[in-house]
N, C-alpha and C positions, 0 to 999 in steps of 0.2 A: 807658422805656416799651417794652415786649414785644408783639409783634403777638399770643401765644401762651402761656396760663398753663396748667399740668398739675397737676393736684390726684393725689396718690395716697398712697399707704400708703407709709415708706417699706422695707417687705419685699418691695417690688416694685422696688425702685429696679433692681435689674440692665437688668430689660426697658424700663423707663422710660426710663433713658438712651441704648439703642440707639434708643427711636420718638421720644425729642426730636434726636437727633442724624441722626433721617432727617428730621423737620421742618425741620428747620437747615438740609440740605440742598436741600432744593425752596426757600429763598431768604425762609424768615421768623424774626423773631426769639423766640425759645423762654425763658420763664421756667418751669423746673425746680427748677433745685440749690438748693437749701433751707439754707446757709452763711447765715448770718444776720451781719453786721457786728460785729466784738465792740464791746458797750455799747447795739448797737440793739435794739428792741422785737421779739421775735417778731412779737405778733399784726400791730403796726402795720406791718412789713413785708407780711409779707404781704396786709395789704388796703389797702397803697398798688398792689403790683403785681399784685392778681386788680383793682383800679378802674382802670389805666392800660391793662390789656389789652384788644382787642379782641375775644377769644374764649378760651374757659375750658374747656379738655378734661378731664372728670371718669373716671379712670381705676377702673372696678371690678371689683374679686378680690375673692376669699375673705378679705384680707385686710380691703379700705377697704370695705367693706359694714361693719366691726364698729367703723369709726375716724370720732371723734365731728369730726375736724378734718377730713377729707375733707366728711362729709356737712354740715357745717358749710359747706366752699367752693363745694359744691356748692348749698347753700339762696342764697348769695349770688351763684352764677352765674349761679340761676334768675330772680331780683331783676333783674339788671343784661340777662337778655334774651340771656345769651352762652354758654348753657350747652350743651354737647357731648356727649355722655356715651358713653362705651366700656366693651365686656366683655372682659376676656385670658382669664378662663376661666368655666367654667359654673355659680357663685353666683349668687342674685339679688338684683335687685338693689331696696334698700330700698325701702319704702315711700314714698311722697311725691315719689319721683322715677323711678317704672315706669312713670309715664303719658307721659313724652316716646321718641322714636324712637331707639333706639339702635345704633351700627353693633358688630358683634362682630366681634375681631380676634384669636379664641383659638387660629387656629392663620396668624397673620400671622409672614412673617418680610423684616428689610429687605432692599431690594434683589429684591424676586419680587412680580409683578404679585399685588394680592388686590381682588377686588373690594368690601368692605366697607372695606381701605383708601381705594382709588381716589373711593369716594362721601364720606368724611369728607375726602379734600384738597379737592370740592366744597364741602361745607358749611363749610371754616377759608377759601376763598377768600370765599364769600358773605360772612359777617361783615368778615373782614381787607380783603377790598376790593382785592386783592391776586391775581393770578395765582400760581398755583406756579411753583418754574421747573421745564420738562417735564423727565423721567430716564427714559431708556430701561429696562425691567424687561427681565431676560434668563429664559431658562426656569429653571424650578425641578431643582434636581438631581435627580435618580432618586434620591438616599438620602434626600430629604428628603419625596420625596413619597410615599416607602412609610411606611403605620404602624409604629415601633419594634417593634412585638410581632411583626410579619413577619419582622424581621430576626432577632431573637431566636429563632425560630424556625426559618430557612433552614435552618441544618445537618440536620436532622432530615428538611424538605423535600427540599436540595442532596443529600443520603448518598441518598435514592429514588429520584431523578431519574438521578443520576450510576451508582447501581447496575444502574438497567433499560438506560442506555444503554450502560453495559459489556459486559450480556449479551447484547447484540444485535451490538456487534463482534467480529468475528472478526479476528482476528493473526498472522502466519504463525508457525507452531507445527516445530520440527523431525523427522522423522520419519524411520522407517528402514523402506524397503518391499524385501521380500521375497516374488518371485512367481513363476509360472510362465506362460508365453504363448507361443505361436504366433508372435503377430505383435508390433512396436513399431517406433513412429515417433518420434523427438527431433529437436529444433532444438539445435544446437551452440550451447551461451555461447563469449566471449570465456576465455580463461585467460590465468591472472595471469602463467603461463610463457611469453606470445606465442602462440603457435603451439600449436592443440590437436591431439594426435595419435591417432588409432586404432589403438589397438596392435598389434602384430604375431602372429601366429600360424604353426604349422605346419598343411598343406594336401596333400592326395594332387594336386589341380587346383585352378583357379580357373577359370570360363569371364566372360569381359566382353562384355557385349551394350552398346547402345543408346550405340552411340562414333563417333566420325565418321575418326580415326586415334590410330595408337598407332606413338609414336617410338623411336629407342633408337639405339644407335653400338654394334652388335657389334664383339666382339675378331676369330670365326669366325661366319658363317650357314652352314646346308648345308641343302639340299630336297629329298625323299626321290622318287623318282618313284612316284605313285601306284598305275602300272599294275604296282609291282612287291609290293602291300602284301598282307600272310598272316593271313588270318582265325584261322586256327587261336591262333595266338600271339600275336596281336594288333601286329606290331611292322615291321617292312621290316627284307630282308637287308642288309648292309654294304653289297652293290654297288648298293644303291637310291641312296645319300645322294652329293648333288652338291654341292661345295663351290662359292658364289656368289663374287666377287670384293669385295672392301669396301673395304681399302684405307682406313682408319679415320673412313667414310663414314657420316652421319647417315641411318636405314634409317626410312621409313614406307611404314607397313600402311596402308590405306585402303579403306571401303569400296565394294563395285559397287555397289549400290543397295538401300537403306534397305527397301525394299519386300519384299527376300528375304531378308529379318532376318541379316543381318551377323552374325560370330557369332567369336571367337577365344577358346582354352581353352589355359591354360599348366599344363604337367605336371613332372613327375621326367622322366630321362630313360629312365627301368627302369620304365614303368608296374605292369607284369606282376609285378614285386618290392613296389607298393605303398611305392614310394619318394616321399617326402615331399618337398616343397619347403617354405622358409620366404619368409613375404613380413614385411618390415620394416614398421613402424610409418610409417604412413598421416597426413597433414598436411591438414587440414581448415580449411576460413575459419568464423569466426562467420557465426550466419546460416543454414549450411547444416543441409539436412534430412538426415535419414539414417533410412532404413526396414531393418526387419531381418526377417525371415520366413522360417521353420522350412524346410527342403524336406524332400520326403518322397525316397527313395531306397531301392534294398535292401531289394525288397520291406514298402514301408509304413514302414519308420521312417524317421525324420526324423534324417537325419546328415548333413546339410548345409543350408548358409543362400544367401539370397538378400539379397543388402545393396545399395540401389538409394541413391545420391547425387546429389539436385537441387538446383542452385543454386551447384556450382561446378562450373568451366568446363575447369581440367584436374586432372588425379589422376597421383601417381606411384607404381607398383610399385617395390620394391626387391627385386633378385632376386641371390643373392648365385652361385649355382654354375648350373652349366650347365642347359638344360631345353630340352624340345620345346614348339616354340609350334603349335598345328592351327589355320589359321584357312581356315575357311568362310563364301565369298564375301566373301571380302578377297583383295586386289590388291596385292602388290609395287610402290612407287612407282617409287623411289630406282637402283633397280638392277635388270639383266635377268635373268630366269628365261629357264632352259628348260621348264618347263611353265606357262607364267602363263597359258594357259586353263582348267585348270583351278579348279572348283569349291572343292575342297578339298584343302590341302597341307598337310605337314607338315613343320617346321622345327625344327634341331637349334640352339642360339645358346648362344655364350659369350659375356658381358659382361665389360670391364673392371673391375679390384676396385673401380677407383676411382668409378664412375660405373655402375655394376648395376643405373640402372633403366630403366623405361619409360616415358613420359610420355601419356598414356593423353586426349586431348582427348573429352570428354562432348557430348551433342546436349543440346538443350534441356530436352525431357522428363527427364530424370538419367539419371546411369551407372549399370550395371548388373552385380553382381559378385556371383555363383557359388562360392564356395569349398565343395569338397568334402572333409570327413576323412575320418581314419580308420575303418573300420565298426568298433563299438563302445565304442568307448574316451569317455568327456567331456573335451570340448573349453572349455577357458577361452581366451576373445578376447573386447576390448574394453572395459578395466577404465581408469577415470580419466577420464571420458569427462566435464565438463562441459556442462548443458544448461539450455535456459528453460521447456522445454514436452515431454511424453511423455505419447503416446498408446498406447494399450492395446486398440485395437479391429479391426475385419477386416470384409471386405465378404462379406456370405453371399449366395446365389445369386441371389435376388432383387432384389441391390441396398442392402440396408439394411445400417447398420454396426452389428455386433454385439460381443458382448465375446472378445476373443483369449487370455483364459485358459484353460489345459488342467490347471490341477491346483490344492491349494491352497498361499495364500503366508498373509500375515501384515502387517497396518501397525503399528506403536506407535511411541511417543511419548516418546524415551528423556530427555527433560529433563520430560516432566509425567507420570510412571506411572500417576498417577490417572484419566489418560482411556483406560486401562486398552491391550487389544489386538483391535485389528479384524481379525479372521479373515477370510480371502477363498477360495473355493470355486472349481471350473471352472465354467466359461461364467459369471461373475458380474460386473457392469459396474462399472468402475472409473476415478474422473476425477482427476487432481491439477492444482489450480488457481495459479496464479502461483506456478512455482517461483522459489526464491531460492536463489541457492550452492548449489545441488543438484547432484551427481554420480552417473555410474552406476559404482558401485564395479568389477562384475563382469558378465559374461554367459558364463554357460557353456550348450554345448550338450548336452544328455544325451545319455547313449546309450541309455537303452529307448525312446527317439522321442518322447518327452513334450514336448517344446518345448524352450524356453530358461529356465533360470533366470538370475533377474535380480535382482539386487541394489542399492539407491538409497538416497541419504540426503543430506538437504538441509531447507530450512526450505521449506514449502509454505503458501500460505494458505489453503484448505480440499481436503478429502477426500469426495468422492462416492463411495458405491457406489450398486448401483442389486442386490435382488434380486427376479425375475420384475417386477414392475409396482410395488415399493415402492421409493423414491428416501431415500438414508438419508444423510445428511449430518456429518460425521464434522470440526470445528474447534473449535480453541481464542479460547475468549474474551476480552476485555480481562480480566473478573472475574476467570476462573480464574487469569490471569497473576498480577492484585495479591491474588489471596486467599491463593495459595502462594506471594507472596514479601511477607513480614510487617514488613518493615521498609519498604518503600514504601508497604504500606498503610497503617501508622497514620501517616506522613508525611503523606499525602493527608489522613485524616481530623484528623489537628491544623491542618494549614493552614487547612481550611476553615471547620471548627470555630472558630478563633481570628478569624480575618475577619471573618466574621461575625458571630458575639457580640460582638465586640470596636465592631463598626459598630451594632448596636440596643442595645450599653450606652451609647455615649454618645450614642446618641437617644433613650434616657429620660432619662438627665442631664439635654440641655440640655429636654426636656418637664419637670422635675422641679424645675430652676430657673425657668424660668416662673411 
């Protein structure tokens, strides 16, 4: 005797056997399977166990609406007062038996809370007499609770969605900027070499302001007396220069006071010849800022820079052959002068080969270096230069920061040619956003006074210019990335393509076997 008899079609049997096998589980016994005993009666079986049952669930599909034995168990379930009756899909359901309550379970599945289930375990306890035993329902999957034709669908959806969101990313794109300016400020990256360097140049003078001292172990010092110095020529006779005592003595310059702008300027020894000195290649910490700014000179052109270092604490000259050092309102530490009241002296020094520089301590505000060249000639310094950040702008009189170009450059895009080349004009604003591996190749200084040309190339993630009051925005987008590289993109669209079709065909399957 079965607390549970199931009348159905059996072209239904698949779903049949999972809703008797969740019956089974809430703790009652289920007559289903339809194996008849070999040599026993069909009919009589079966209406030995729909008469021993407590309650008779009448399953109807498309199919048992047309099957004379269902509606058959069903006329005798209505007889016996135990009749149940269920829809799995949307037939109706015959005549003679539409006037009782029916619960519909056409889109039940086991194991997920449904409420048209929940109310028929009510009505099999009423008859059975019998509590279920309780089973916790867990939430319904997200694939189960989308309609199949959604999924089937997605790619066509997922390619829309995924294409607008491409074109709203931007991705740092590699670019090669070629410009011309007045002014630039960079923050030094780390290099992969250790140690980033500021390369070295030749120089008629360099002057360093904004220092607090400047060291060095001369091989000779000598100081010129000033009251012997000759405008005409610019220079002091032989019998000016006083040999100081050293005695292979560590020598600091230091200055009197901040307030009457300290000031030392290192030359050739032959001014008047326009003899050059060379300074070695310059050793920089990550981090540090470095400002670069055209100077004007020589009636109006610009042949010489102002290069201002904040954020590290010492700088070393390397100075390889002999030079005059002039420092104004600096002070002799280390060793006695005969004229150390004066304001301004002038010093003749040879350094050791081995150790030829100067050790240069910076105030807070950053150091401050002056190199002047040659008039007329262009000057290349400062090539290899990695950085995180370069700016491109200049304070006009008023205060506000404007653009520091003086002529035009050029940005492009040497891995996407199709985002063609951005032309750039004088005075025209210019911003590059989260450099990456970016370097400044070159900085030459012109000689018709025009600025500095500057040369860059590294992966940027956007490109602003700005002309008069329009702001133009100049970046590569995810799209463009996958649309010009053709084998990732149809990679993309099979994967997802496949996924999902692949998930709403066997969501109309198992709808299909139903």
């Amino acid at each position: 005797m079965s607390d549970i008899f199931i009348s159905y079609s059996s072209k239904d049997r698949p779903w049949v056997e999972r809703f008797a096998k969740t019956l089974e589980s809430h703790g009652w016994s289920v007559w289903w399977d339809r194996n008849i005993p070999t040599g026993g009666s069909f009919n009589q079986v079966i209406r030995q166990e729909l008469g021993t049952a407590k309650c008779a669930i009448v399953v109807w599909s498309e199919q048992s609406v047309e099957s004379e034995w269902v509606q058959a168990e069903a006329s005798e379930a209505k007889k016996q007062d135990k009749y149940l009756p269920i829809k799995i899909n949307e037939s109706e359901i015959p005549l003679g038996f539409s006037q009782r309550t029916f619960q519909s379970l056409v889109d039940w599945d086991a194991g997920v809370e449904h409420a048209g289930f929940v109310q028929l375990l009510k009505d099999i306890e009423r008859l059975v007499k019998s509590p279920p035993k309780r089973i916790e329902f867990g939430p319904k999957p997200w694939w189960k609770r989308v309609p199949p034709i959604w999924l089937v669908s997605t790619p066509a959806i997922l390619a829309a969605v995924v294409a607008i969101g491409l074109m709203l990313w931007s991705i740092p794109a590699r670019v090669q900027v070629e410009l011309t300016t007045e002014r630039m400020e960079f923050e030094v990256a780390a290099s992969e070499q250790g140690k980033t360097m500021l390369s070295g140049f030749d120089v008629q003078s360099v002057a360093i302001e904004k220092f607090s001292t400047l060291a060095f172990e001369p091989v000779t010092i000598e100081v010129a007396n000033p009251l012997q110095y000759r405008v005409k020529t610019d220079d002091f006779p032989p019998s000016a220069w006083k040999r100081l005592k050293v005695d292979g003595a560590k020598v600091t310059l230091g200055a009197k006071d901040q307030t009457r702008h300290p000031r030392v300027t290192v030359e050739g020894l032959n001014a008047a010849e326009s003899e050059t000195i060379h300074l070695d290649p310059m050793a920089v910490a990550p981090g540090t800022h470095v400002t670069l700014a055209a100077r004007e000179i020589y009636g109006g052109k610009k042949e010489g820079v102002t290069l201002q270092v904040t954020g590290q604490d010492t700088l070393t000259l390397s100075i390889h052959k002999p030079f005059k050092l002039i420092a104004d309102q600096v002070e002799l530490r280390d060793i006695a002068s005969p004229f150390g009241n004066q304001d301004e002296l002038t010093y003749r020094i040879t350094l050791p080969e081995q150790a030829s520089w100067i050790a240069i301590t910076a105030l807070s505000g950053g150091l401050i270096l002056s190199p002047t060249f040659v008039s007329g000639q262009s000057t290349s310094f400062f090539s290899g230069i990695p950085v995180v950040t370069m700016d491109l702008t200049k304070q006009d009189p008023s205060g506000e920061r404007v653009s520091a170009l003086t002529g035009q450059g050029t940005i492009s895009f040497p891995n996407y040619p199709h985002l063609g080349i951005v032309p750039l004009k004088e005075g025209e604003a210019i911003g590059l956003e989260r450099l990456d591996k970016f370097e400044i190749e070159r900085v030459t200084l012109r000689s018709d006074g025009g600025g500095m040309n500057v040369v860059g190339y590294g992966l940027v993630k956007q490109v602003r210019t700005k002309r008069g009051e329009i702001p133009i925005l100049h970046s590569l987008t995810a799209l463009d990335a996958l649309w010009h590289n053709a084998r990732l993109a149809v990679f993309v669209a099979i994967v997802s393509a496949v996924f999902t079709t692949s998930l709403g065909a066997y969501r109309l399957w198992k709808e299909f076997k139903r």
